[in-house]
Every structure is written in C-alpha cells, then in structure tokens.
C-alpha positions as a printed Julia matrix, in Angstrom:
667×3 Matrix{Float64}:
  0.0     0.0     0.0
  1.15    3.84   -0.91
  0.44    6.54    2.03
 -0.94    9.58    0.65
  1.4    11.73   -0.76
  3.71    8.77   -2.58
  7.42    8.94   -4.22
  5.53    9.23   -7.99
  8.13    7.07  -10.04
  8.74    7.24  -13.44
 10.41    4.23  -15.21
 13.83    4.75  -18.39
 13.85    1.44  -19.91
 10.73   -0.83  -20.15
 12.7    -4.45  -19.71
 12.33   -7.43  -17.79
 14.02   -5.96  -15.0
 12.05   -2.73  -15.21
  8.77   -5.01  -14.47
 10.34   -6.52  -11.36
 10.78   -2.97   -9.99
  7.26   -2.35  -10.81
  5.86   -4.93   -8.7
  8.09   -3.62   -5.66
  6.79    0.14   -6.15
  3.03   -1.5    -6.38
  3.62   -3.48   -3.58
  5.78   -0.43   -1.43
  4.39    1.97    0.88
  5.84    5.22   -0.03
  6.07    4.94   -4.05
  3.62    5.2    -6.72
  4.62    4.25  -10.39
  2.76    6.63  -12.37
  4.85    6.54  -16.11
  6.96    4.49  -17.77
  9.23    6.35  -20.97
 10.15    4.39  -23.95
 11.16    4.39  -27.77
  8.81    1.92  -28.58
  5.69    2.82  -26.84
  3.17    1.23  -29.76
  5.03   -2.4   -28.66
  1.89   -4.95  -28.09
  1.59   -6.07  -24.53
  3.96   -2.97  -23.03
  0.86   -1.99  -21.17
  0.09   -4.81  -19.18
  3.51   -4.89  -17.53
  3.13   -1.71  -15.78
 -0.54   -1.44  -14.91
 -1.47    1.85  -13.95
  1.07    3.94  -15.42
  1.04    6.67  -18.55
  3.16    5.34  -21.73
  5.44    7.93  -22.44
  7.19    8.49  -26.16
 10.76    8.87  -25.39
 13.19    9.0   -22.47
 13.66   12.72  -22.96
  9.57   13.35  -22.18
 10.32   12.07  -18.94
 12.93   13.9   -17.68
 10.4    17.04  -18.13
  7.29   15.35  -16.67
  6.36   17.04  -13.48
  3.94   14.19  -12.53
  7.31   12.32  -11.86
  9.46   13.16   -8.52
 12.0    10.11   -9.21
 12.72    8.13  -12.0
 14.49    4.25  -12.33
 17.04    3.98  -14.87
 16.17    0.6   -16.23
 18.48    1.16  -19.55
 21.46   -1.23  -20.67
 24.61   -0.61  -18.7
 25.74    1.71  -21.05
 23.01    3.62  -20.61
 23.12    4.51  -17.23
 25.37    7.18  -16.29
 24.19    9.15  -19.12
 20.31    8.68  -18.47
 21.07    9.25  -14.57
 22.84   12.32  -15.05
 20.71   13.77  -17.19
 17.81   12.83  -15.24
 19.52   14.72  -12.24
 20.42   17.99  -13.95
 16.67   17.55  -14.68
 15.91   17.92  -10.95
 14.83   13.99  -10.42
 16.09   11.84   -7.74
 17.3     8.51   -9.47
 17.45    5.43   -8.36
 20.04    3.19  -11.38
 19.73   -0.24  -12.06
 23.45   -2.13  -10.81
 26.25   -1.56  -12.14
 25.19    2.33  -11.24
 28.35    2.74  -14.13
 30.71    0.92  -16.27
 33.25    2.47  -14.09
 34.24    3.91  -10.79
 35.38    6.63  -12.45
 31.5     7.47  -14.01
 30.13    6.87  -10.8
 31.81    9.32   -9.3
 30.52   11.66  -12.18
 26.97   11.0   -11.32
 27.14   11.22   -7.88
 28.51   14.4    -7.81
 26.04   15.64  -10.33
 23.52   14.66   -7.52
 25.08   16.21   -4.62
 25.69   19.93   -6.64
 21.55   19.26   -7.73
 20.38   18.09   -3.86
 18.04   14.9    -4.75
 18.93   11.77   -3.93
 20.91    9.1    -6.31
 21.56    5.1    -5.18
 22.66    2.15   -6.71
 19.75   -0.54   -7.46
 21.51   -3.71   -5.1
 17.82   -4.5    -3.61
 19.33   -7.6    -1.51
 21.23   -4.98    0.69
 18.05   -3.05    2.31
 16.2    -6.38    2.78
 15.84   -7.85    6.5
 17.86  -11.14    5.51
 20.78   -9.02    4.82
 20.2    -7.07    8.25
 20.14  -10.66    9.64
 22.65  -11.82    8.6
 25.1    -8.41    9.58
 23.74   -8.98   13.28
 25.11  -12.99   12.97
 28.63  -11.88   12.01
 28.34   -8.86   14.41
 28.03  -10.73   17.43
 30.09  -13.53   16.51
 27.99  -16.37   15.87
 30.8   -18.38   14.47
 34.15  -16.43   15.58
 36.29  -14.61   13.57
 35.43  -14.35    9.56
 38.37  -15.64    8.18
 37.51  -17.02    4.51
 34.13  -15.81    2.33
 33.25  -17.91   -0.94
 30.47  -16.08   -3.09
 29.2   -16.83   -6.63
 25.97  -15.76   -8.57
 26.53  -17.3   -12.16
 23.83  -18.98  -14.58
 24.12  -20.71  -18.01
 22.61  -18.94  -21.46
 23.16  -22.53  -22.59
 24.63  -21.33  -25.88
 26.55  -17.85  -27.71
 23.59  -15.72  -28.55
 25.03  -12.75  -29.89
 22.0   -10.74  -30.65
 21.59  -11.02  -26.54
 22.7    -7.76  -24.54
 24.87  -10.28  -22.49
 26.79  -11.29  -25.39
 26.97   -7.75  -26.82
 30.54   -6.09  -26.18
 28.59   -2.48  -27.4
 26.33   -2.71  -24.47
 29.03   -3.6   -21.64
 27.98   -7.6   -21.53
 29.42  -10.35  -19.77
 29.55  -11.62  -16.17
 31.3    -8.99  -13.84
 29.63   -6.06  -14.35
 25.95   -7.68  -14.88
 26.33  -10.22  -12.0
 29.99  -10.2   -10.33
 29.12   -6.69   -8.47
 26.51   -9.18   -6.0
 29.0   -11.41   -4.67
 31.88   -8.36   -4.63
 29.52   -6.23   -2.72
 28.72   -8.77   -0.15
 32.03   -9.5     0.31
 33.41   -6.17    1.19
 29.88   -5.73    3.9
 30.83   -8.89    5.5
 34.57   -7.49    5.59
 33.34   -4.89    6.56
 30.89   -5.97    9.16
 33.84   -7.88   10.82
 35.63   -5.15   10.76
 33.03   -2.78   12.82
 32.55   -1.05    9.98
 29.78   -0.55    7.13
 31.98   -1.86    4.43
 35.31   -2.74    4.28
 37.74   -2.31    0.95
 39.75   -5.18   -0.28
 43.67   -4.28   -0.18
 44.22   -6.53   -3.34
 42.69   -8.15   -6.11
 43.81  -10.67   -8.83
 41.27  -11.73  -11.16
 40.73  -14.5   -14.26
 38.49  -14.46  -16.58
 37.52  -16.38  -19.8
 36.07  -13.85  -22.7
 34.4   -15.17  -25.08
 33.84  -14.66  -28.84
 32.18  -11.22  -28.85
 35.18  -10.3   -26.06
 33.5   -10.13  -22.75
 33.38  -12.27  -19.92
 31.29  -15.71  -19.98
 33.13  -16.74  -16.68
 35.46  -15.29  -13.9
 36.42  -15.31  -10.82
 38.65  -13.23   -8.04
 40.49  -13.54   -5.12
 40.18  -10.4    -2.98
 42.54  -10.08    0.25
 41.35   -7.11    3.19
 43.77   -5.63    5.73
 41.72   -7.94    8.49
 43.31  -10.64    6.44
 40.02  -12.11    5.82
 40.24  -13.76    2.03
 37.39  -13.75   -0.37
 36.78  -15.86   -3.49
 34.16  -14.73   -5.84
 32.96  -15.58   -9.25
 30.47  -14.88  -11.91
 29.37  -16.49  -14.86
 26.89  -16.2   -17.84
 27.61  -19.56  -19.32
 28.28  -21.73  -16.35
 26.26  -22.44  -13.65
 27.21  -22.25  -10.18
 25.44  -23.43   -7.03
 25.49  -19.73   -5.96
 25.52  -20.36   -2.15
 27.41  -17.98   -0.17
 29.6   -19.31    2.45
 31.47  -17.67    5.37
 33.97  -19.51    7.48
 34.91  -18.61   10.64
 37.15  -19.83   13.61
 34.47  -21.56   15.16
 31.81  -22.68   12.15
 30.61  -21.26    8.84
 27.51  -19.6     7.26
 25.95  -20.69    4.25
 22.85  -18.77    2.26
 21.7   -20.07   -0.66
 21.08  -17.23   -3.27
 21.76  -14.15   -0.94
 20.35  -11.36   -3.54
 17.2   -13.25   -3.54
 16.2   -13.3     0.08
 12.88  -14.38    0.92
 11.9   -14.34   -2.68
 10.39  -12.07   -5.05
  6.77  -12.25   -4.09
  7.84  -12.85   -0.23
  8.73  -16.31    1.61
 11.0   -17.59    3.92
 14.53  -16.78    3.46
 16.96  -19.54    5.55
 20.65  -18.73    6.63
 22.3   -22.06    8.1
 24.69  -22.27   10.3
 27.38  -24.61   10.97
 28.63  -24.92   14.27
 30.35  -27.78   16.37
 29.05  -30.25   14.61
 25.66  -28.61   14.74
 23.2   -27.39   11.8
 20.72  -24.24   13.08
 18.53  -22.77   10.37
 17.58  -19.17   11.17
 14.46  -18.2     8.88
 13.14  -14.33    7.89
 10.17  -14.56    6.73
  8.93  -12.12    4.97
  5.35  -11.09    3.29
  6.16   -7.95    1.56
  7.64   -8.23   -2.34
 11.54   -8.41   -2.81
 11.78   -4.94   -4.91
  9.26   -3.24   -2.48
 12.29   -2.9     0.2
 14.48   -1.0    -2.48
 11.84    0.99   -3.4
 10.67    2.04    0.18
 14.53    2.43    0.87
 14.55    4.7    -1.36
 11.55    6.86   -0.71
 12.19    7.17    3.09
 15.8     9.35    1.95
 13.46   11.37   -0.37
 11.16   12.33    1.84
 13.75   12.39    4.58
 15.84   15.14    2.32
 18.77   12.82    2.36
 20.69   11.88   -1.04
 21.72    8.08   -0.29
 20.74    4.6     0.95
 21.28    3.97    4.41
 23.61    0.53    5.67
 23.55   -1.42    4.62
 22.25   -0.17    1.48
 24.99    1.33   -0.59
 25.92    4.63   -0.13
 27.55    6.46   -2.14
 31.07    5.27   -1.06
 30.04    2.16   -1.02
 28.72    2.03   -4.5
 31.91    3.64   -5.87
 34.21    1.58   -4.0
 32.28   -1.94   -4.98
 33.11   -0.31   -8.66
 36.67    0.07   -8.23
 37.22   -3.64   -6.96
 35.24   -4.7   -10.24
 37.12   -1.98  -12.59
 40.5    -3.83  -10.76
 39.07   -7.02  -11.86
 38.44   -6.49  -15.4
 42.13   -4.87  -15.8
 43.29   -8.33  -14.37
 41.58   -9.77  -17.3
 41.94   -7.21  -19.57
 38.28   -6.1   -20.36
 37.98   -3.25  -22.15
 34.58   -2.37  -23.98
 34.39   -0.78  -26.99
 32.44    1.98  -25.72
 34.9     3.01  -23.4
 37.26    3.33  -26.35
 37.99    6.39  -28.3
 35.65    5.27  -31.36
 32.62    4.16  -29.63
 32.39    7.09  -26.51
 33.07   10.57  -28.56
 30.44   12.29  -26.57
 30.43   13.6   -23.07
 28.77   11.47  -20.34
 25.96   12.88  -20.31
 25.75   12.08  -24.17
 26.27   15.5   -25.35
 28.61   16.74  -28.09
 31.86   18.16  -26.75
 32.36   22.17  -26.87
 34.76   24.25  -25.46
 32.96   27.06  -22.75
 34.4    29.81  -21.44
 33.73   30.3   -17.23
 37.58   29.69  -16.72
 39.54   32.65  -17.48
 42.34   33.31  -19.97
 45.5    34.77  -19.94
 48.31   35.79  -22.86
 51.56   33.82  -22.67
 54.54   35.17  -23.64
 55.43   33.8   -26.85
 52.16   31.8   -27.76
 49.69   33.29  -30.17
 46.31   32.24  -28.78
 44.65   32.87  -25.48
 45.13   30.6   -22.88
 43.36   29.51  -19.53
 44.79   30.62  -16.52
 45.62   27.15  -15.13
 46.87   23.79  -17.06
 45.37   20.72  -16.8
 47.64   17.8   -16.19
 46.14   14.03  -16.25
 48.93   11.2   -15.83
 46.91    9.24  -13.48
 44.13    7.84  -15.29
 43.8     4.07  -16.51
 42.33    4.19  -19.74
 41.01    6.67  -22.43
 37.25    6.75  -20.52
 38.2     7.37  -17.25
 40.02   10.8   -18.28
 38.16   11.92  -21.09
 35.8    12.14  -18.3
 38.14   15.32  -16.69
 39.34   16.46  -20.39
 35.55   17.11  -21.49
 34.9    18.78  -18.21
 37.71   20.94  -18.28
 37.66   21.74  -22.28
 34.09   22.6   -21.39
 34.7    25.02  -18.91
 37.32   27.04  -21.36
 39.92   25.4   -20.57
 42.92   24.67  -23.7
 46.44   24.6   -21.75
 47.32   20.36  -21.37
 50.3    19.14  -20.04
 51.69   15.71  -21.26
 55.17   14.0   -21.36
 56.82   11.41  -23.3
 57.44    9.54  -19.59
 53.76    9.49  -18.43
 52.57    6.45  -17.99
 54.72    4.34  -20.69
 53.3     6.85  -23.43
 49.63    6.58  -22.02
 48.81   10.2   -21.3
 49.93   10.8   -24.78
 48.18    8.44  -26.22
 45.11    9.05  -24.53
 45.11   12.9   -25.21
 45.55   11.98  -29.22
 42.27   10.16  -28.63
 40.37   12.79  -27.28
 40.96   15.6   -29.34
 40.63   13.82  -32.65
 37.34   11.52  -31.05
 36.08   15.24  -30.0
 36.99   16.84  -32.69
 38.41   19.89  -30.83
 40.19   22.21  -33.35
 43.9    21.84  -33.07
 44.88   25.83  -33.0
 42.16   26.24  -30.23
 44.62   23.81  -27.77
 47.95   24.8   -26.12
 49.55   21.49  -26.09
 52.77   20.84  -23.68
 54.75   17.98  -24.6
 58.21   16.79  -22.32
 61.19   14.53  -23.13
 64.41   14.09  -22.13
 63.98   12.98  -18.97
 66.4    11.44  -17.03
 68.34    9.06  -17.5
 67.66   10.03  -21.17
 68.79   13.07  -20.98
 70.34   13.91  -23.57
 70.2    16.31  -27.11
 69.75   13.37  -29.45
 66.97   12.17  -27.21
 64.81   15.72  -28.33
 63.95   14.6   -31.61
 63.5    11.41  -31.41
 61.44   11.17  -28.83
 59.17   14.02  -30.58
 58.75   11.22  -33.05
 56.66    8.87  -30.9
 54.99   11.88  -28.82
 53.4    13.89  -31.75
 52.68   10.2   -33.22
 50.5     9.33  -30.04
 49.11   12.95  -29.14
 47.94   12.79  -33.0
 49.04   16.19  -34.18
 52.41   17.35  -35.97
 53.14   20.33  -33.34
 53.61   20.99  -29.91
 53.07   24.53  -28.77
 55.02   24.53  -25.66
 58.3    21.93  -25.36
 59.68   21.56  -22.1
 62.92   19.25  -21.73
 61.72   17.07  -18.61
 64.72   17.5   -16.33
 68.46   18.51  -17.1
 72.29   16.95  -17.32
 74.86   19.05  -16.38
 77.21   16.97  -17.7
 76.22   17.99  -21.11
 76.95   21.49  -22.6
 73.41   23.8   -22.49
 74.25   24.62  -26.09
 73.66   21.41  -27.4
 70.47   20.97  -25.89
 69.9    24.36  -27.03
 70.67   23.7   -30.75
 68.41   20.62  -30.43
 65.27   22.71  -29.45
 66.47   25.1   -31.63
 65.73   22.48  -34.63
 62.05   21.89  -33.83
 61.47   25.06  -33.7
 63.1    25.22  -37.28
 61.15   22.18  -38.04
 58.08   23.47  -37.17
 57.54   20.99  -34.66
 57.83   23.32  -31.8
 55.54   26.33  -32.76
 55.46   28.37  -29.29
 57.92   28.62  -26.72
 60.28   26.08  -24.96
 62.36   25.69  -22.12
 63.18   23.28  -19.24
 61.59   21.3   -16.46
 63.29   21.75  -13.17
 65.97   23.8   -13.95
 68.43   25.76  -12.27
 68.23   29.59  -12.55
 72.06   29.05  -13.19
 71.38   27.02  -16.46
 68.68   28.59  -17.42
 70.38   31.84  -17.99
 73.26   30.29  -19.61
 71.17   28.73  -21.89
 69.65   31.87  -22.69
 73.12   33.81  -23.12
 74.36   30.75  -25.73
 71.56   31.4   -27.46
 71.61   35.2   -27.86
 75.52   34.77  -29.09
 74.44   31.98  -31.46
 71.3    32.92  -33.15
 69.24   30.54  -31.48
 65.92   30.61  -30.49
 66.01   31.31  -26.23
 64.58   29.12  -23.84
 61.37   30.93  -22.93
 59.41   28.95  -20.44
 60.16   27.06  -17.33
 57.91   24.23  -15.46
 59.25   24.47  -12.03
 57.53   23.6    -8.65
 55.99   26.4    -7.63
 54.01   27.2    -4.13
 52.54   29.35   -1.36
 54.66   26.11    0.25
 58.33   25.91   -0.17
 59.47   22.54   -1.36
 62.15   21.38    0.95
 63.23   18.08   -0.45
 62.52   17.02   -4.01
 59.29   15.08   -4.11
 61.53   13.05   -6.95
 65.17   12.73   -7.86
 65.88   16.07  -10.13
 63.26   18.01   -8.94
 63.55   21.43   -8.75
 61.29   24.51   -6.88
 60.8    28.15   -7.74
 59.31   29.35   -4.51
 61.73   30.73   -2.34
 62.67   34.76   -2.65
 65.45   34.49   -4.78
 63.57   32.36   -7.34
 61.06   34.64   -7.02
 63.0    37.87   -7.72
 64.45   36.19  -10.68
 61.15   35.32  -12.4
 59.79   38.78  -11.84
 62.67   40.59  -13.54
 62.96   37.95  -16.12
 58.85   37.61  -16.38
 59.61   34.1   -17.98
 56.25   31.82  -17.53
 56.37   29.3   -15.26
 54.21   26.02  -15.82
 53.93   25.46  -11.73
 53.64   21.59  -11.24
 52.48   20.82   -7.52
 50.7    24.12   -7.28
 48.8    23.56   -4.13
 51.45   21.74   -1.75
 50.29   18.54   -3.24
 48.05   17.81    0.21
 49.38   20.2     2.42
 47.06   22.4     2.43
 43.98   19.97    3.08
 42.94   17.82    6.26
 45.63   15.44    5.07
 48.43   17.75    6.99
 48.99   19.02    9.98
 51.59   20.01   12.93
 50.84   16.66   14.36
 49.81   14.37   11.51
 52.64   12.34   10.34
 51.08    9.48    8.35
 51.81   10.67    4.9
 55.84   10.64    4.53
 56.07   12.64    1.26
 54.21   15.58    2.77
 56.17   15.4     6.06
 59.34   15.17    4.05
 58.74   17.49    1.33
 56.76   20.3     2.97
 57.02   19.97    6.79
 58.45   23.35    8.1
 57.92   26.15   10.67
 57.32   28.57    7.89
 55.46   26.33    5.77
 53.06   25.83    8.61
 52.84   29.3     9.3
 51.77   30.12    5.84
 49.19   27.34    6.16
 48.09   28.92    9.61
 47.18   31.72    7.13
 45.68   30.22    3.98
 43.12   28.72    6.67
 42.53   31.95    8.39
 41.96   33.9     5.01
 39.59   30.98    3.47
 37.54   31.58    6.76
 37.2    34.97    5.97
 36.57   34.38    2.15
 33.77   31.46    3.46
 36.49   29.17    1.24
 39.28   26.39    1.75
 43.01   26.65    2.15
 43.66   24.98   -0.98
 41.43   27.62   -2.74
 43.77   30.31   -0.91
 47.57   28.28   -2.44
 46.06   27.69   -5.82
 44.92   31.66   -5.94
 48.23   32.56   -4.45
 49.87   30.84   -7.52
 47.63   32.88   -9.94
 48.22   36.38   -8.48
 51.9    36.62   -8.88
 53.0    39.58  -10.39
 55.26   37.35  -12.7
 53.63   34.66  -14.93
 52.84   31.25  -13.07
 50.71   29.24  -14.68
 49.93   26.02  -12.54
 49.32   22.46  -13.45
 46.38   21.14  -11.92
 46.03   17.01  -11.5
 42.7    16.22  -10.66
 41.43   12.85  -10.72
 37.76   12.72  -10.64
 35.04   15.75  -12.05
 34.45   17.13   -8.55
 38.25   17.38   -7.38
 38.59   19.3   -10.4
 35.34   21.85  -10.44
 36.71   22.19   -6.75
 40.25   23.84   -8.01
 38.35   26.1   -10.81
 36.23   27.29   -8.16
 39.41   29.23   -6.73
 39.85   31.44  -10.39
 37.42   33.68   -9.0
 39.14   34.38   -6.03
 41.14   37.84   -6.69
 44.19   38.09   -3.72
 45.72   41.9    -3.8
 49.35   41.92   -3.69
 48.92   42.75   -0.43
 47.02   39.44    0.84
 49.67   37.93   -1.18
 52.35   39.96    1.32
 50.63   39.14    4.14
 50.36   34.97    3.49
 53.8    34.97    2.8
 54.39   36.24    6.29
C-alpha cells in the first residue's frame, strides 16, 4: 500500500528488470509508479507490464514530466550514467539499475552531479536493504561463528549457448559476467569485511582476477580472489555460461555460514529466506520470513531518503562510497583480465557522459603567454593518473568545457599513455587543433640527452595525434652535457616546425637557465622561454623526486619577476598540504612530512586557513589563488582525478588576492 502523498516514479527502460521494480513500487508503501518512458511505446503487450502507469514516447519526455518526482534507470549498462545524469540535472532523484556505471570513475561523475543538484541518487543492489541481509550483519556482528576468516560467493547462470544478438553477449552494451552479475557477490564481500571489521563496508587491499572472454570479447566466466587488511580472504565468481550453485559461504574460527542465493532473500513475491549455520558439529537454520515483495524494500529504501531530504541509501544499502568503491574492486578485476569495452574506447564514446557533443565554454579565465599566439586559460590541466582513455576523457571534457585549452603531457607518463590518450580525445572530440595549447616533455632522465629531443618528438606527436607541440619543455636537465647542445636541439624543432610556441626546461636551475639563454643570444638561437618548475605558497624542501627542482623561495622569485619568464607550476597547491591530510601533528603521509614539513610552511598554512575563513572558502582555494596572483607569470598544473576534485580547483579562479594578501600569506 502507498500513504498519501507517494514517491511518484517514473520508469527509463521498459525491460524485464524494469517489471520486477514495478511490482516492488506496487507493492511499497511510499512509491507510486505513475509513467513508464520508452522508444517503442506502440510495442503490443507494453501496457500490461506496468498497470497503472502513462506510456510515455521517449526518455527525454520524462525527464520534463512534473507528474514524476523520481525516475528508475532501467536502460542497458551503457546507458546509465548518461540517463542518470541527465535525469539529475533535470531535478529527479534517481534510483540506477546495478552496475550504477561501467566504471568507478562514471560513478563518481553521477554522484557528484547529484550532490551539486540536492536529490537523492543510489545504486539498485535490492538484496542490501532487505531484513535477511540485516540478519545476517547482526550474525557476524556478534560472533555467531568467531572470527570471519575465509568468504566464498558466486551468482553465475548458463545462457546454454553464444547468442550474440543477446545484450549479455553484446561487447557495445558492456555484456558479460562482472559487471551484470559479479558486483553481488563483490559487494557482499566487502559488507561482511566490513561488518567484521566494525565497519559498514570494508575495501579489499588486493585483487587478482581471471576471466575467460568469449567470442564477442567479454566475460562468460570469472572469478577473483580479494585479500582485506583484516586478512580475511574472499573468493568470488560470476558467470553467464556456467552455472554455479550460488551459495554464499562464510567460514569462521568456530563454524561457517551458508545462504543459498543471498540477492534473492525471501523471494520475489515474499517467503522464507533460511541462513544455516554450521557450528560444532551442529546445523541451526535461522528463517526471515517475509510477506512484503523483494523490490518493495528497495523501493521504500529509497523513498524514506526522499522524503527524509537525504541523497543516499542507508547501511547497509549502498551509499555512495560504497557504490563507488564496490566499482573500483570490479574496474580492478576487469584490468586483471583485460576487459575493455568498446564503448569506453575512443571510437565508440566521442560524446560527453551525459551524451552531449563536446564544446569548449568559457567560465575559466584566460590569460596571454609570452610567446604563444592564442589565449590561454589561466591554469593547465595535467592528467597522468588515469587508466584508460574513458576514465580521463571524463576530466578532459569537463575541463575543455569550462574554457579550458592549456594540457600538459610527457613522453614519460605512464609508458606513453597520457599521450596516447590525449591523441584520442581531441581527434574523437573533434576539438580544433589551433584552439589547444599542447605541452609535450622529453628528455627525462636518464635520457637526458640532445639526441633524445627529436627522437622522442617522433613517438609523442605520433600518439598525441598532431604534428606540433606549442610549448616543449625538456623534462629535467644533465649538467654533464653542454646547455648549447640541448639548445641547438630545441632550436631544430622550432626550425622544423615541430615546436611552434615557446620552450624551455623542467626543473631547472636559474644558473642554467640563464646560460642557456646567453648561448643562445651569441648563437642565433631561439632562447629558452618557459620554465615548469615547482611552484608554491609552500616551499618545497626536499625534491618530491630525484631532479626536482622549486621556484618558490625569494630568490627564485626575484628572478622570475625581472625575467617575467612563464612558469608552468607543477604541484601548485602543496600537493596535500594544504587539506585535512596535513597538519603540525599528523605524520602518516611521509612525502608531505618530508617534502613540505616546516615552521614557515606551517605558518603560511596557519594563514591560507585563516583567510579561506574569511573568504567562506578552503586553504587549498587560498595556495592555488596565491599561484595565480603573482606579479610574474605562473601558470599552474592542476592534477585532478575525478570531475568534482577538479570543479573544486576552478572554483578558486574567482578568487582575486591583492598583492597585499599575497604579502601578508607569505608572512
């Protein structure tokens, strides 16, 4: 039964499982399913599926329906994250069908999108708000067979035979057996880890997966072995063509669980749901029984957050951390057997996320470099960190879109990676070349030498898909060779046409910068013209890496304003320091103790926090607007790795410090 003012749902995606979810809203005492959007709403027999509920022409009609407060994204997988998203920006609460994503990293995307729009987003893992699952968490909670030491899960079925017109089979639509099914048994895994742990969830320290793909390439069976810091050790697997007994075991020090099917509790239509237990030689069967419909507790779930004005399930439903983390053990497993879609390749995902052709904006403001024809943004995007081509196009669209066109790569990052993946984007995106300002590094060490230039230009421009690089930087130095000759090198680019801006050197002295500068004034040579230097409201005291080299003490920073040569700023906001992760008496993370750790540094910290206060900002918002308001150019790198670390940094632009707040943080 519905109470009287219901959570009116509106259905993306009129499939089998879109029915099930049906029969939990009709059976649910806060929803009401009131229309159901499809492409093919003259299909005979759609109708009697989803009694009750308006037929709507299109997924798009929905999103604009104000009969509908949330809507269930019932799409294929590859589907979701674009459906959900737009569905939030649309001012719906969602609630997505598992996997929530392909990835962690699209996740992420849509549960930011939801927290910046205020309505509530969860992942569709029904099993977890059902009273078997609450059952079972108070069993391992108070011990009922000692301490969880081993957990063997499974949920895997047979097609019986390769149908490749069947979404399972389909590569395009994300098939196989880890993302439709492997998520159940991963998920459970990491709550009874977690559980054990006194803790909601619990995330695996490693995982090593196998797989068998099949003829279409995705997964027809697979397992994993996942290993937590409580040292408890749990096998999984997944199958489409296999069947499996699909009983979930846990083994303790004194006995062992078993429940046959977990995901399906007490049954769809309601039952008795039986968890066994092992003990001493002893069998005890505790039952939950339980009238009310399996999809009913998912949908109730999810209406008492609505109406509650919170934006995710409660434990042991998945939260959003939860639902993102369960992601990243099943993105881990796939790289172990390397499964990559096609539509997380360049060719089959050329639009944004939320399925949207990519254009640049404008909200981040530009700048004129020294030496480089076209505007510029104000800050630099850097993005070595990311797996694969669809987990950072996700931060290249987002930050093209915003205006910005300065990206720093290197020949180093990542084996070639970064390269390769920025050659993807632009060409999949179509983004006109002379709107970009691409960076490109060699010669790093132990390469470091004037030979390397060129040929290592080869390969880059060959990955990042383009004939020029607008700003060369060489990526560290070697005194032992003469500056000249790395001089002349960059020098024949430039001839070449290869380098068409400005170049220079990564971590460089002031020393051999100058020199550099002088041989090439005597010699007819184009100068060195740009610098990429650490550069920071903190002073680096020890190189984060061998060769490093910072810019932010006073005579650095007398130099750069008489010379007024730009510096690319890598590390531009302490790298940490200047977030939760620091402090006079945390001493967890080495690298920031060791790199940034002083009496000075601290007291310009002490500062940044006491001006965001007064600004109603953060102290990282403070360093990275300290960086942009020298009176010399800096241009920092940014490295965010997900959509809201980055909209977080670009927030900062519009902070303005006078040179006198500038004075006053550096104390």
């Amino acid at each position: 039964m519905t109470s009287d003012n219901p959570i009116r749902w509106g259905i993306i995606g009129p499939g089998t499982i879109a029915r099930t979810f049906a029969d939990g809203v009709a059976h649910s005492r806060t929803g009401k399913l009131v229309a159901i959007a499809t492409r093919n709403p003259d299909k005979p027999g759609l109708a009697d599926g989803f009694p009750g509920a308006r037929i709507v022409n299109g997924y798009e009609a929905l999103l604009t329906d104000k009969e509908v407060d949330a809507i269930y994204i019932a799409t294929p997988h590859t589907g979701h994250a674009e459906w959900a998203i737009k569905a939030i920006r649309a001012g719906k609460h969602v609630l997505v069908e598992k996997p929530i994503a392909l990835s962690a990293y699209d996740a992420e995307a849509i549960y930011y999108e939801a927290k910046k729009a205020g309505v509530f987003a969860g992942e569709a893992f029904m099993y977890r708000v059902h009273p078997q699952t609450e059952k079972l968490v108070e069993l391992i909670r108070s011990g009922t067979i000692g301490e969880i030491r081993i957990i063997r899960s499974s949920f895997g079925f047979s097609m019986g035979s390769y149908r490749p017109e069947h979404r399972l089979f389909a590569n395009e639509t994300a098939g196989g057996g880890i993302l439709d099914v492997g998520g159940y048994p991963v998920s459970m895994a990491r709550l009874i880890a977690g559980t054990a742990a006194g803790k909601p969830f619990l995330e695996p320290e490693k995982v090593a997966g196998v797989a068998h793909l099949g003829q279409s390439g995705v997964d027809e069976w697979a397992s994993a072995v996942l290993k937590f810091p409580n040292e408890i050790i749990a096998e999984v697997s997944c199958s489409i063509m296999a069947q499996q007994d699909n009983v979930l075991r846990i083994i303790g020090s004194q006995g062992r669980i078993e429940v046959k099917d977990f995901w399906f509790a007490s049954g769809h239509k309601g039952g008795v749901g039986k968890i066994e237990i092992f003990k001493g030689g002893e069998q005890q069967t505790v039952e939950v029984k339980e009238d009310r419909w399996l999809y009913s507790f998912e949908a109730d779930a999810a209406g008492d957050a609505i109406r509650a004005g919170e934006q995710e399930f409660r434990s042991p439903g998945m939260s959003w951390t939860d639902s993102i983390n369960n992601l990243k053990v099943l993105d881990q497993w796939r790289a172990s057997v390397g499964l990559e879609y096609g539509v997380e390749k360049a060719a089959g995902r050329t639009l944004n996320i939320a399925g949207g052709t990519v254009r640049r904006g404008n909200s981040i403001p530009q700048r004129r470099i020294p030496g480089i024809s076209k505007p510029a943004s104000v800050v630099t995007l850097g993005f070595e960190f990311f797996p694969n081509f669809a987990s950072a196009s996700l931060t290249l669209d987002t930050f093209y879109e915003a205006g910005g066109n300065v990206f720093d790569t290197a020949f180093v990052y990542g084996g070639g990676k970064t390269e390769s993946i920025f050659g993807d984007w632009h060409t999949s995106r179509k983004v006109p070349r002379e709107e970009i300002v691409l960076i490109g590094k060699g010669a790093h060490s132990p390469l470091c030498y004037p030979d390397i230039i060129g040929k290592q230009l080869d390969q880059s421009l060959n990955r990042l898909k383009t004939d020029y690089v607008d700003i060369y930087f060489m990526h560290r130095d070697n005194t032992d060779v003469p500056v000249g000759e790395f001089v002349d090198a960059m020098d024949a680019e430039v001839k070449r046409g290869r380098i068409r801006g400005i170049f220079g050197g990564s971590n460089w002295t002031r020393a051999r910068f100058d020199e550099a500068i002088a041989y090439a004034k005597k010699n007819g040579r184009a100068a060195p013209a740009a610098l990429s230097n650490n550069f920071s409201l903190a002073e680096m005291l020890d190189p984060i890496w061998a060769g490093c080299v910072a810019a932010s003490d006073d005579e650095w920073k007398k130099w750069l304003n008489e010379k007024q040569i730009p510096n690319f700023a890598w590390s531009s906001q302490g790298r940490g320091f200047f977030t939760d992760r620091a402090g006079r008496d945390k001493r967890d993370d080495e690298e920031i103790v060791r790199c940034w750790y002083s009496d000075r540094n601290f007291e310009r910290r002490d500062r940044a926090i006491e001006l965001a206060r007064k600004l109603g900002r953060h102290p990282i918002h403070i360093a990275l607007a300290y960086v942009v308001a020298q009176p010399f150019p800096v241009i920092p790198l940014i490295g965010p790795r997900t959509i809201a670390e980055l909209e977080d940094s670009l927030s900062a632009l519009d902070i303005k410090l006078t040179p006198e707040q500038v004075k006053w943080l550096e104390a």
